[in-house]
N, CA, C and O atoms as CSV, one atom per row, in Angstrom:
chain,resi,resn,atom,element,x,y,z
A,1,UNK,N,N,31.734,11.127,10.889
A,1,UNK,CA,C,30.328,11.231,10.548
A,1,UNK,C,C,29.665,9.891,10.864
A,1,UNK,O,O,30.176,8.831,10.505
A,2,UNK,N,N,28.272,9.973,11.690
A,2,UNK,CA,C,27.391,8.637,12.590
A,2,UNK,C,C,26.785,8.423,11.079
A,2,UNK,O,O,26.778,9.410,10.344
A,3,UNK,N,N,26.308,7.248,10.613
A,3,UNK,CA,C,25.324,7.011,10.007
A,3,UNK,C,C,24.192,5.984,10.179
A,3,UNK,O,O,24.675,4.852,10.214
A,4,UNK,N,N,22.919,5.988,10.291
A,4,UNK,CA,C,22.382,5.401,11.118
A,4,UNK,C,C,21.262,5.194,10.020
A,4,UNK,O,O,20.835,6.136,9.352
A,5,UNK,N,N,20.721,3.609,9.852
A,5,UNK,CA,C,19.899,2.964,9.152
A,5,UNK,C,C,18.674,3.046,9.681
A,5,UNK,O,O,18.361,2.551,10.764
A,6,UNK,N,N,17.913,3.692,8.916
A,6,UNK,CA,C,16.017,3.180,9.030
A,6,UNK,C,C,15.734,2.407,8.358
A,6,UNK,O,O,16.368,2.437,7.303
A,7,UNK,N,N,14.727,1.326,8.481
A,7,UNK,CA,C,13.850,0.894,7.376
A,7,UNK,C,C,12.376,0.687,7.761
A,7,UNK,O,O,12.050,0.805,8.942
A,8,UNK,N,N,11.413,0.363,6.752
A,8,UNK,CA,C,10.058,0.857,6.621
A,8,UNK,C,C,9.675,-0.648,6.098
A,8,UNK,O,O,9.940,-1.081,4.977
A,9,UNK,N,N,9.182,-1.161,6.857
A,9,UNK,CA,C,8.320,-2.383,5.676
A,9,UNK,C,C,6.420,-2.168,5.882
A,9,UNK,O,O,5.835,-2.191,6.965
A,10,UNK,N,N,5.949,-2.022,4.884
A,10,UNK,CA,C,4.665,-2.226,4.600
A,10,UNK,C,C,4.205,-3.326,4.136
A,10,UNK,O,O,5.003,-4.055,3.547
A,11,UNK,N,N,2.867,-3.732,4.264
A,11,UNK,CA,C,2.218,-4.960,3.810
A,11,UNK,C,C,0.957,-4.577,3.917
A,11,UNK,O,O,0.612,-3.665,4.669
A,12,UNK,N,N,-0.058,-5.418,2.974
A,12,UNK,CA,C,-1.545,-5.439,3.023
A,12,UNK,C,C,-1.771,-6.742,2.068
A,12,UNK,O,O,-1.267,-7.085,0.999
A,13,UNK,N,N,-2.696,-7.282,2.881
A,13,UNK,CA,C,-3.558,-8.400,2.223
A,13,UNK,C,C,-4.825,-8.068,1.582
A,13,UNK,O,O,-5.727,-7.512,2.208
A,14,UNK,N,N,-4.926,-8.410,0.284
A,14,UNK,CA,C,-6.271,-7.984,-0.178
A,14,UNK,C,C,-7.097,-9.006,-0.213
A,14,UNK,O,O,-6.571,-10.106,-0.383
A,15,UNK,N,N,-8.502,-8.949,-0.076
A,15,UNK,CA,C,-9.052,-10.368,-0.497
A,15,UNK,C,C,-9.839,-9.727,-1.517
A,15,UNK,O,O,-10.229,-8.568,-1.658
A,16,UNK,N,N,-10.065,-11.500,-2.655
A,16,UNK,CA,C,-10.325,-11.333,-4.168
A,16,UNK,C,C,-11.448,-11.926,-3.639
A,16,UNK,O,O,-11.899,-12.497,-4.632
A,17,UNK,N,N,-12.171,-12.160,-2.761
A,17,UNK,CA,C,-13.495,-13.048,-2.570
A,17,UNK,C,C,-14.409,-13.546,-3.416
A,17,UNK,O,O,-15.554,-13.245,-3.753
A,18,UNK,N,N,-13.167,-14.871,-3.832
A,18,UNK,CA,C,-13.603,-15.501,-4.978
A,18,UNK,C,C,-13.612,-16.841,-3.806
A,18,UNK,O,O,-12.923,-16.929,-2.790
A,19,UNK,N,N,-14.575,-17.762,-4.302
A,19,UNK,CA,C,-14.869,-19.197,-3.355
A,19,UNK,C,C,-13.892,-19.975,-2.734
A,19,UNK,O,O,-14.022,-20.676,-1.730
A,20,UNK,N,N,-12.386,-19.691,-3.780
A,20,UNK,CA,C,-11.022,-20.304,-3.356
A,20,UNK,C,C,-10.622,-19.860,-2.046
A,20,UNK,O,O,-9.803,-20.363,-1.277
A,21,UNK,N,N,-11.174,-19.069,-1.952
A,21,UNK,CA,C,-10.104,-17.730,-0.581
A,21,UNK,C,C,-9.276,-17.870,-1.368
A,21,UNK,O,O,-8.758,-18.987,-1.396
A,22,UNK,N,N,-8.789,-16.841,-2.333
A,22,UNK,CA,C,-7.694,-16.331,-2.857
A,22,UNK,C,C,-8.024,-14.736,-2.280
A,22,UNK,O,O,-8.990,-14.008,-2.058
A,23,UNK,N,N,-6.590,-14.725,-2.205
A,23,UNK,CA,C,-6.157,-13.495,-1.620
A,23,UNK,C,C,-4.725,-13.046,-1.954
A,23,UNK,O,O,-3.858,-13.919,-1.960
A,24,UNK,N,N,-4.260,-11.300,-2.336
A,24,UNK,CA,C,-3.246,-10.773,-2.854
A,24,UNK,C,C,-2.651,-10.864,-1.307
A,24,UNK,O,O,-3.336,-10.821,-0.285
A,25,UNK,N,N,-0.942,-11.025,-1.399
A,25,UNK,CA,C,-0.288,-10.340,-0.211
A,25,UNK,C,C,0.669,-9.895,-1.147
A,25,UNK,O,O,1.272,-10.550,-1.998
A,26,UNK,N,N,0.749,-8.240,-0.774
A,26,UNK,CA,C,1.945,-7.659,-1.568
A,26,UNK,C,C,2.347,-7.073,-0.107
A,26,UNK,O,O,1.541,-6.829,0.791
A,27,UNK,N,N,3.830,-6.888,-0.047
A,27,UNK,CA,C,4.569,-6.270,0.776
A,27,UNK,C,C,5.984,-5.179,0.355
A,27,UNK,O,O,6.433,-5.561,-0.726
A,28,UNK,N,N,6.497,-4.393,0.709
A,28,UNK,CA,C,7.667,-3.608,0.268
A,28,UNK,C,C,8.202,-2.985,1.398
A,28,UNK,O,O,7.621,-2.153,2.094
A,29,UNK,N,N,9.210,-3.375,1.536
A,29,UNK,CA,C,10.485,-2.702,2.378
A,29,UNK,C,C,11.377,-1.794,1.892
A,29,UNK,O,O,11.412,-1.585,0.680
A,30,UNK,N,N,12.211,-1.138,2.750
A,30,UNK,CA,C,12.812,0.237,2.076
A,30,UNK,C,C,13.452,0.563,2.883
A,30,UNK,O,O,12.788,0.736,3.906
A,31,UNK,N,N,14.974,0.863,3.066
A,31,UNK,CA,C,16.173,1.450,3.619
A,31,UNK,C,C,16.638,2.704,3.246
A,31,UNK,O,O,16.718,3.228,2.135
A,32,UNK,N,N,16.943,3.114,4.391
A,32,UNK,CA,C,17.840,4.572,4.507
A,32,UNK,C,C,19.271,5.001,4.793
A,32,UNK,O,O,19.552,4.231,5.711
A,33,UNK,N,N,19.946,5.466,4.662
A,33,UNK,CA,C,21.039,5.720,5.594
A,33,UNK,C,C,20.568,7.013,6.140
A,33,UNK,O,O,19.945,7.622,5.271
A,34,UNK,N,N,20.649,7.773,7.467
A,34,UNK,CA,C,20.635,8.676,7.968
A,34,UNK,C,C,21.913,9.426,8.264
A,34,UNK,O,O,22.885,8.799,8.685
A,35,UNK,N,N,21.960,10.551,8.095
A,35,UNK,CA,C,23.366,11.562,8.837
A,35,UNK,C,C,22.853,11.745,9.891
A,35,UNK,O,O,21.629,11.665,9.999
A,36,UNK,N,N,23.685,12.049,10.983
A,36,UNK,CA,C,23.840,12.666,12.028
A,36,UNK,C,C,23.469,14.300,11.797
A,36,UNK,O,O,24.391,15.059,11.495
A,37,UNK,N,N,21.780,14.936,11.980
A,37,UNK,CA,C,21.402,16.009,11.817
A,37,UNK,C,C,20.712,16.002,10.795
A,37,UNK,O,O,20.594,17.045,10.151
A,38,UNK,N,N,19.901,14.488,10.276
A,38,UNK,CA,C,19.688,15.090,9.560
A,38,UNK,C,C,18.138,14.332,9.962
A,38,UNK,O,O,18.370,13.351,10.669
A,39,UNK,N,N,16.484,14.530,9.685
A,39,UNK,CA,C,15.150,14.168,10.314
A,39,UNK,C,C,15.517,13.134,10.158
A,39,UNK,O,O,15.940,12.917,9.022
A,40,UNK,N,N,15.566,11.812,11.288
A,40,UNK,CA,C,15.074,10.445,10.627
A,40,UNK,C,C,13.590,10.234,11.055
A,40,UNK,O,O,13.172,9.165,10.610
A,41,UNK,N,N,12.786,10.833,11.686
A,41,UNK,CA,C,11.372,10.871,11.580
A,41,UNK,C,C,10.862,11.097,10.291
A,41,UNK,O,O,10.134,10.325,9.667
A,42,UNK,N,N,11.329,12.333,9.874
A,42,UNK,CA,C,10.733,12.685,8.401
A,42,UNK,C,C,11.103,11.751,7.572
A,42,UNK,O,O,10.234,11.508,6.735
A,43,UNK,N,N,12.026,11.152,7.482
A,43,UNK,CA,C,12.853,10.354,6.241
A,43,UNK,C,C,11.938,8.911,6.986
A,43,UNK,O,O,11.025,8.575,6.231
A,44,UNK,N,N,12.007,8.131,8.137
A,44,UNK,CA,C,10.779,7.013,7.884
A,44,UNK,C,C,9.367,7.096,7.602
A,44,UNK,O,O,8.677,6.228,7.067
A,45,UNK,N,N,8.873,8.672,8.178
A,45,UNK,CA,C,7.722,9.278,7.464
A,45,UNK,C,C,7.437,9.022,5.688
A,45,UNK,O,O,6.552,8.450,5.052
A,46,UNK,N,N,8.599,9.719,5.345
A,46,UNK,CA,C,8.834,9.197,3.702
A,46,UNK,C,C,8.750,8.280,2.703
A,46,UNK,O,O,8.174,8.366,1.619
A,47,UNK,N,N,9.880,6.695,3.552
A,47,UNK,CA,C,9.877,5.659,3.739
A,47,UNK,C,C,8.481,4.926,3.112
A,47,UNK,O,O,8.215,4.514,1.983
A,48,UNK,N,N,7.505,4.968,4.735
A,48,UNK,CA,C,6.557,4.787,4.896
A,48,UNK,C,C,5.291,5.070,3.298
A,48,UNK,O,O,4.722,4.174,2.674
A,49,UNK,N,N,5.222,6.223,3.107
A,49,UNK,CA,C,4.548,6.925,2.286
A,49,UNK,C,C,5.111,5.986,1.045
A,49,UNK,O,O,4.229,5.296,0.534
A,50,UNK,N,N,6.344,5.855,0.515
A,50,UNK,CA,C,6.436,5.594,-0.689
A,50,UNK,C,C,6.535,3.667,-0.787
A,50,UNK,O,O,6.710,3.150,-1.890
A,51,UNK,N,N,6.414,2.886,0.349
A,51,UNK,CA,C,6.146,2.021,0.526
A,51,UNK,C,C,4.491,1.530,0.131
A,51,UNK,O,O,4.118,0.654,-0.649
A,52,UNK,N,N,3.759,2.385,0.923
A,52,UNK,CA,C,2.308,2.097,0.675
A,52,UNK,C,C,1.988,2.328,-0.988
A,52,UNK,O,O,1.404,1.459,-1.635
A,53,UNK,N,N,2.458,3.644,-1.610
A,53,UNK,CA,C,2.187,4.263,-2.799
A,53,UNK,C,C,3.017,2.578,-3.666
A,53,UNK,O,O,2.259,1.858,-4.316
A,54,UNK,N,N,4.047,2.312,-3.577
A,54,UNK,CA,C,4.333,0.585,-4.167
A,54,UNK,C,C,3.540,0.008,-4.106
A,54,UNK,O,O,2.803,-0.412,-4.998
A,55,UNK,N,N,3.511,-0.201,-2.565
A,55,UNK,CA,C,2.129,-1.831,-2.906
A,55,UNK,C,C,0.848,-1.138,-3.407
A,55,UNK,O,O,0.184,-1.877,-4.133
A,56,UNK,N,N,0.493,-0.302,-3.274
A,56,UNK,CA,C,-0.919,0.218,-3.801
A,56,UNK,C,C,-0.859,0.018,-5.657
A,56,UNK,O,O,-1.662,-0.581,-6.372
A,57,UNK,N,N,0.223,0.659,-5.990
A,57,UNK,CA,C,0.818,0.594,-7.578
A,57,UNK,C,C,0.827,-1.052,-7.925
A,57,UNK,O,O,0.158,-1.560,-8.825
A,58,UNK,N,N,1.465,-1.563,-7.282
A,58,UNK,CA,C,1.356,-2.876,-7.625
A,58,UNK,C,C,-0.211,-4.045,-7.800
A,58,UNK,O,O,-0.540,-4.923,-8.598
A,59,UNK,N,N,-0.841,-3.405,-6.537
A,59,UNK,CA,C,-2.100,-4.125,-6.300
A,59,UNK,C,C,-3.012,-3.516,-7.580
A,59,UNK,O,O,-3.726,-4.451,-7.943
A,60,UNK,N,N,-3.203,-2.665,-8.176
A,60,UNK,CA,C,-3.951,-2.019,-8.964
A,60,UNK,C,C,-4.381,-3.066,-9.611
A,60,UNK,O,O,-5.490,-3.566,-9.427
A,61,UNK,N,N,-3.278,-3.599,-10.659
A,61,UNK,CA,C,-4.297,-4.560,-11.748
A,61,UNK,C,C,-5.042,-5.718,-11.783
A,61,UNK,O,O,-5.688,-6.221,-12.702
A,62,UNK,N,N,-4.764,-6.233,-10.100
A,62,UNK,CA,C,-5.412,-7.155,-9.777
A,62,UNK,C,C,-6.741,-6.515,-9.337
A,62,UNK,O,O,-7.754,-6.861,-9.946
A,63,UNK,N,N,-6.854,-5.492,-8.204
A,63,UNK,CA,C,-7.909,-5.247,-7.750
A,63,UNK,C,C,-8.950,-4.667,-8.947
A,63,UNK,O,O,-10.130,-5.003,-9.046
A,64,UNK,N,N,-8.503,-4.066,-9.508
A,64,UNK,CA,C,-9.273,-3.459,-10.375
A,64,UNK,C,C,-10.383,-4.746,-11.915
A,64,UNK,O,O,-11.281,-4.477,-12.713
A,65,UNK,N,N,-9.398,-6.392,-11.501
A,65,UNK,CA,C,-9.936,-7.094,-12.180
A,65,UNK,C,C,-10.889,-7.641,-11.283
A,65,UNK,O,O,-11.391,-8.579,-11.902
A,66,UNK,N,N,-11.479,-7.557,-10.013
A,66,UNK,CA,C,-11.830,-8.380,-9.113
A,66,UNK,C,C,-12.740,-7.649,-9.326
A,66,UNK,O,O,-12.485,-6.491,-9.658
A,67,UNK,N,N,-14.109,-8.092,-9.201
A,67,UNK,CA,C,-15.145,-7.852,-9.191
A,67,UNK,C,C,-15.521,-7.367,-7.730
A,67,UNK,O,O,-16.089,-6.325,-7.405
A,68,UNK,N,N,-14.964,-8.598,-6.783
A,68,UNK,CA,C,-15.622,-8.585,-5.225
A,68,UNK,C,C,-14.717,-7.085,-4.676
A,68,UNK,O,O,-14.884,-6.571,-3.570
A,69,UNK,N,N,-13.979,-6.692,-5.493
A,69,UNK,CA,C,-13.117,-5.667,-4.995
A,69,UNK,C,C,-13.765,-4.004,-4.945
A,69,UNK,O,O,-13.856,-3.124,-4.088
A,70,UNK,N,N,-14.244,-4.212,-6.797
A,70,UNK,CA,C,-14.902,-3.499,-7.298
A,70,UNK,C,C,-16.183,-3.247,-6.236
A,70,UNK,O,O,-16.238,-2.126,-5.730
A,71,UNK,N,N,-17.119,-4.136,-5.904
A,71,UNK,CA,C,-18.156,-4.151,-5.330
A,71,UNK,C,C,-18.242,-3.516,-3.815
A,71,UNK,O,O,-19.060,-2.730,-3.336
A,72,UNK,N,N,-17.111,-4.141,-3.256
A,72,UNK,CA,C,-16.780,-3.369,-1.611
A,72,UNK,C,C,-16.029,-2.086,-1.869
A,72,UNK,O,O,-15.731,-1.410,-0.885
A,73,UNK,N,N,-15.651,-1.621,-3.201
A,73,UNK,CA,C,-15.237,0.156,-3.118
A,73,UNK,C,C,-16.673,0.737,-3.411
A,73,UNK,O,O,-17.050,1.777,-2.871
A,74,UNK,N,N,-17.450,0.031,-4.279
A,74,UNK,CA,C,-18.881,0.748,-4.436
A,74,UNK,C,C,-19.629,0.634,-3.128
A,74,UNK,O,O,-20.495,1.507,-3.077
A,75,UNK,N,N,-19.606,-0.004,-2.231
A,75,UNK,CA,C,-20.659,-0.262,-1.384
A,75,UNK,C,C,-20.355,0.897,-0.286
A,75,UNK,O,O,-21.155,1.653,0.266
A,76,UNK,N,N,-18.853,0.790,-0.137
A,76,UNK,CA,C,-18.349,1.948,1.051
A,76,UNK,C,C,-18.455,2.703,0.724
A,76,UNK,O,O,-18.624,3.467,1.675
A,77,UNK,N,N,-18.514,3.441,-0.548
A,77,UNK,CA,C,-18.752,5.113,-0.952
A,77,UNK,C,C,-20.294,5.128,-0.999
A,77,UNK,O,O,-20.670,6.288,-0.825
A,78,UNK,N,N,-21.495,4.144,-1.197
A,78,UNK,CA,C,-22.422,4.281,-1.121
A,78,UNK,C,C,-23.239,4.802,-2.452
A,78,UNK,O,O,-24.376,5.273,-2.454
A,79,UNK,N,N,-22.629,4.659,-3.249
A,79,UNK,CA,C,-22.925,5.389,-4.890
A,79,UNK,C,C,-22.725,4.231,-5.588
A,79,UNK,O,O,-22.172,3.240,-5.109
A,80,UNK,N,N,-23.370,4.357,-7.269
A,80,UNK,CA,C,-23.059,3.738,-7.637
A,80,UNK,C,C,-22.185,3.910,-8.757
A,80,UNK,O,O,-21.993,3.014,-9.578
A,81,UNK,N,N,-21.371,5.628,-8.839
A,81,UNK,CA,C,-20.808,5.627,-9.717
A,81,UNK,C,C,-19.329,5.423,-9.582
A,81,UNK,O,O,-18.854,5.053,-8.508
A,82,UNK,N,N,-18.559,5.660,-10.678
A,82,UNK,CA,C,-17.065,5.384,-10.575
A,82,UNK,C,C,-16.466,4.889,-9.203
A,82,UNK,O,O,-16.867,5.215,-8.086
A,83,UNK,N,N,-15.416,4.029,-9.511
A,83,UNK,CA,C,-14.638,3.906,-8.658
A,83,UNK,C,C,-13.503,4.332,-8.763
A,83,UNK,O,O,-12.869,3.809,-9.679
A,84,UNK,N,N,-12.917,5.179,-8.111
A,84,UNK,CA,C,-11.857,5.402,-8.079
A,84,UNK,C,C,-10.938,4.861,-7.531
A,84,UNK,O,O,-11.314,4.175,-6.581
A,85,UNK,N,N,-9.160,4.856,-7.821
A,85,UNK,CA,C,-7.895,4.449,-7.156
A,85,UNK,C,C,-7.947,4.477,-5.476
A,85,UNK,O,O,-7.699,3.546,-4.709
A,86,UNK,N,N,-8.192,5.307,-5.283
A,86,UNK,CA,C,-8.354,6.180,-3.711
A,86,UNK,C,C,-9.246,5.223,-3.261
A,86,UNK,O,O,-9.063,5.142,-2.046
A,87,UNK,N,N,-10.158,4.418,-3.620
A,87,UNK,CA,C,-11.006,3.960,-2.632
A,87,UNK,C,C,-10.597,2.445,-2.277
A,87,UNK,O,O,-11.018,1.639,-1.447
A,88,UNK,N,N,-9.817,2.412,-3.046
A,88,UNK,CA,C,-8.638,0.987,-2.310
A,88,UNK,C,C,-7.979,1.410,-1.264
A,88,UNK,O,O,-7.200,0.657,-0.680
């Protein structure tokens, strides 16, 4: 039996556009073993997906304290109500 390694690394920089240039970098990587027969498209597809869903989980409590963060999810939806998770 072949077994054959994927891995997935994601990253995103957020900026807190605060006067410092402070800025979040969260990143997450993620390994597989693959069988022989078995998707490794689907499985780095996967990878992928639960990489972003990390750093997104992770970035939350910062972005959500940032004001300048807050302000560029309101401005792109064009409303001024709620912001939601999704618009990070």
């Amino acid at each position: 039996m072949k077994f054959t390694t994927v891995s997935v690394s994601y990253s995103r920089k957020f900026n807190l556009g605060n006067f410092n240039f402070e800025s979040l970098d969260l990143g997450c990587s993620l390994w597989a073993q693959v069988e022989d027969g078995e998707d490794a498209d689907g499985i780095t597809q996967f990878l992928y997906q639960q990489a972003k869903a990390s750093v997104k989980q992770a970035a939350m409590p910062v972005l959500k304290a940032s004001e300048f963060q807050i302000t560029k999810a309101k401005s792109s939806k064009k409303v001024s109500g709620d912001v939601n998770e999704s618009d990070w």
